[in-house]
C-alpha positions in Angstrom: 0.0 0.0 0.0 1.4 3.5 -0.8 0.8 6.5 1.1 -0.8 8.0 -1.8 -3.1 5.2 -1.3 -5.0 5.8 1.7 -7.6 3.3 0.7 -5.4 0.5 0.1 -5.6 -1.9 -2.9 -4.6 -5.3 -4.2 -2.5 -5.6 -7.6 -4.3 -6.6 -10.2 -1.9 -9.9 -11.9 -3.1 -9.7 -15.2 -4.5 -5.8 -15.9 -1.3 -4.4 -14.0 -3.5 -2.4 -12.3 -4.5 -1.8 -8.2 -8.3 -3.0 -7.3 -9.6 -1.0 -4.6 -9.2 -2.7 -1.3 -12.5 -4.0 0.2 -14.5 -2.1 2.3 -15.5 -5.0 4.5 -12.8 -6.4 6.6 -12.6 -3.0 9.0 -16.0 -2.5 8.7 -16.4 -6.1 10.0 -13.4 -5.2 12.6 -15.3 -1.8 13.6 -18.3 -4.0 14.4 -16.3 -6.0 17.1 -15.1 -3.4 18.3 -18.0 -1.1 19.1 -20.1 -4.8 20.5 -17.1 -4.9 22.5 -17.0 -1.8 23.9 -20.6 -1.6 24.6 -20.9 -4.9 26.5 -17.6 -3.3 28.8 -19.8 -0.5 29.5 -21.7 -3.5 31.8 -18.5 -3.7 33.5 -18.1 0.1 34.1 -21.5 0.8 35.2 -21.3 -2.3 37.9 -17.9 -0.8 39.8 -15.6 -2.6 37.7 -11.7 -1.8 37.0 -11.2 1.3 35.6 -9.4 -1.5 32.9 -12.8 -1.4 31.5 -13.1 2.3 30.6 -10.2 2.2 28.5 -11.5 -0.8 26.9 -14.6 1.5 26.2 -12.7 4.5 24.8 -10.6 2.6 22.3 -13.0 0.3 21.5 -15.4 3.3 20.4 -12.7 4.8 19.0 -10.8 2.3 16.7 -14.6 1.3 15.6 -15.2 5.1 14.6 -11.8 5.3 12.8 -12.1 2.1 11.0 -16.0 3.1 9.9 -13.9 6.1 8.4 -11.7 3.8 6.8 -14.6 1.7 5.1 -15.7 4.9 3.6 -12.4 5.8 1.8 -13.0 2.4 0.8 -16.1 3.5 -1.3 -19.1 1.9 0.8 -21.5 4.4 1.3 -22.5 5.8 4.0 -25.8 4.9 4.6 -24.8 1.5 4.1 -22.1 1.6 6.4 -23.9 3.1 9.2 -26.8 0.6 8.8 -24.9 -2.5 8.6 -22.6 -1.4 11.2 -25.3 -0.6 13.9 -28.1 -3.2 12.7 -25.1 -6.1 13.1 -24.2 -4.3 16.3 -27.2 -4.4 18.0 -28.0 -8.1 17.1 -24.6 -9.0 18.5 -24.5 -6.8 21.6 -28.3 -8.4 22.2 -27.4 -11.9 22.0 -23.8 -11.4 23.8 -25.7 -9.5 27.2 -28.1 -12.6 27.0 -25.3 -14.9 26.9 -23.2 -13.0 29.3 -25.4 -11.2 31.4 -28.1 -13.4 31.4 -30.4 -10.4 30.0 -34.0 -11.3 28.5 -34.5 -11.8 24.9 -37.4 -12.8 24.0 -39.0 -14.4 21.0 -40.4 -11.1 19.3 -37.0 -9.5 20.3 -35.4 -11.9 18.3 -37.9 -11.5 15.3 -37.3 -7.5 15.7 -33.5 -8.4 15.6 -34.4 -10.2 11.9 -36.7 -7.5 11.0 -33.7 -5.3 11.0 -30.7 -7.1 9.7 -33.1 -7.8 6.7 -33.9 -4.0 5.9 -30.0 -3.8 6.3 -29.8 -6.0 4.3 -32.4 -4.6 1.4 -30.3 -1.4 1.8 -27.4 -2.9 0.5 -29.0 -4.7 -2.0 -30.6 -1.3 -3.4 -27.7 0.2 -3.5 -25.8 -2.2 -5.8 -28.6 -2.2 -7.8 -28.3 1.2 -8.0 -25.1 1.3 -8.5 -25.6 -0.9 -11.5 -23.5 -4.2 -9.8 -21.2 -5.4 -6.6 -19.5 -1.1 -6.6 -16.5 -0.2 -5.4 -16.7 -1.3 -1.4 -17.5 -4.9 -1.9 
């Protein structure tokens, strides 16, 4: 990767030419992240080691920096946003009932489907409007 680069990008073997480097392994990264520093905010808000806080701060901040990475990347950003936060909040939901032992009931998980699937028809309308897979897949 060059520094003129800031996007990144693969060589191309047979065009001799860089691809655009794919918008979804930091976005997929900035989604750990963020789930992971939203479940330490349990730890924080029960007394915990002040460990946890700084797990919290760079957790929200790498995920905010690498969101701003995936949109160098070309992903847009309504698309980002929504698959960064639907995904979020179906993880961070299922983690604090495995980990916490928090409720979750059946029509939570249905509302959990309901939206990953208009994140997902989001995405789909945009490559269809983009006229095929665009520049961030």
């Amino acid at each position: 990767m060059s520094s003129a680069d800031p996007a990144g990008g693969t060589p191309d073997a047979e065009a001799g030419v860089r691809r655009p480097a794919s918008a979804w392994p930091p976005l997929l990264l900035a989604i750990v992240l963020e789930v992971s520093a939203t479940l330490s905010l349990r730890a924080v808000s029960t007394g915990g080691s002040w460990w946890w806080l700084c797990v919290v701060v760079l957790g929200y901040g790498g995920s905010f920096w690498l969101l701003g990475l995936v949109l160098t990347r070309g992903m847009p950003v309504g698309v980002a946003y929504g698959i960064w936060s639907a995904i979020g909040v179906a993880l961070t939901a299922l983690a604090a009932a495995a980990l916490f032992a928090e409720a979750l009931s059946p029509l939570s998980l249905v509302g959990l489907g309901v939206i990953i699937a208009g994140v997902l028809l989001a995405e789909l309308g945009t490559r269809h409007a983009r006229g095929g897979s665009g520049s961030a897949s």
